[in-house]
Steps between C-alpha positions, in 0.01 A plus 500: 500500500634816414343884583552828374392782680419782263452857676283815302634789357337799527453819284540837641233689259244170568558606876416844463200428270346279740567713770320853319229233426440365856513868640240593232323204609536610870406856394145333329434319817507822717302657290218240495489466852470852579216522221243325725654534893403213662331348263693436146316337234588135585549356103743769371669533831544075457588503144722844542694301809514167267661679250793662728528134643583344154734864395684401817541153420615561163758743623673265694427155227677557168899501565462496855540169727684219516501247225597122604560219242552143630605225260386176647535147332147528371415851461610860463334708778437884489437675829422890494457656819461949574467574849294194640303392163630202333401309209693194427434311145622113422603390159563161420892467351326290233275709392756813443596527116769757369625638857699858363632851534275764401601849503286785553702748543898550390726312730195400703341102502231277598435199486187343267374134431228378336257271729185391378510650189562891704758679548636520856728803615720540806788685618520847361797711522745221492866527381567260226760263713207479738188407279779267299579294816109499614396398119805205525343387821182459378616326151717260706208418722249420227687259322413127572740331728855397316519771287739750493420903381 
């Protein structure tokens, strides 16, 4: 078993965008509680408070975190964890076709496979020594026992 631990990089001008947003969203929720003191109309103040709830959680999502990738014997497992929400996903090493580099930006990788006929996508901001060795991992696991990558 072998794990990577992959950590988030984060953009200065998505920082500052999110942040302008979530005080305009902070602003907008003043604004409709002092409308009606005491008594704010219940559906706009839910959906207005629902709305900063999911700009907060996307603020801290995309390129934030901790990415961990564990090969096992039998599978490839990707856990993704910000602040105390995790998600964890299990492929089957069998199942993974054409594990490569993909580069989205210059000098900058991830790492994609195809799995039941999608496209799976992991890892951004890697160096390319660093999505090579993960991608050789993975190729080196799949292969049926005896053979040599």
């Amino acid at each position: 078993m072998v794990t990577f631990a992959i950590l988030g990089h984060r953009r200065r001008l998505r920082r500052v965008v999110h942040a302008a947003a979530l005080v305009g969203w902070a602003v907008g929720e003043i604004a409709l509680l002092a409308e009606a003191p005491g008594d704010p109309p219940r559906t706009r103040f839910a959906l207005w408070t629902l709305a900063g709830a999911a700009l907060a959680w996307n603020c801290g999502r995309r390129g934030a975190g901790r990415e961990t990738l564990t090969v096992t014997p039998t599978s490839l497992v990707v856990r993704r964890a910000v602040g105390p929400f995790r998600v964890g996903r299990r492929y089957e090493l069998a199942r993974i076709r054409r594990p490569r580099l993909a580069a989205p930006a210059p000098r900058r990788f991830r790492i994609e496979f195809d799995y039941d006929g999608r496209t799976r996508r992991f890892g951004r901001n890697l160096t390319a020594p660093e999505a090579s060795c993960i991608v050789s991992a993975i190729r080196r696991a799949s292969l049926p026992a005896g053979w040599r990558f």
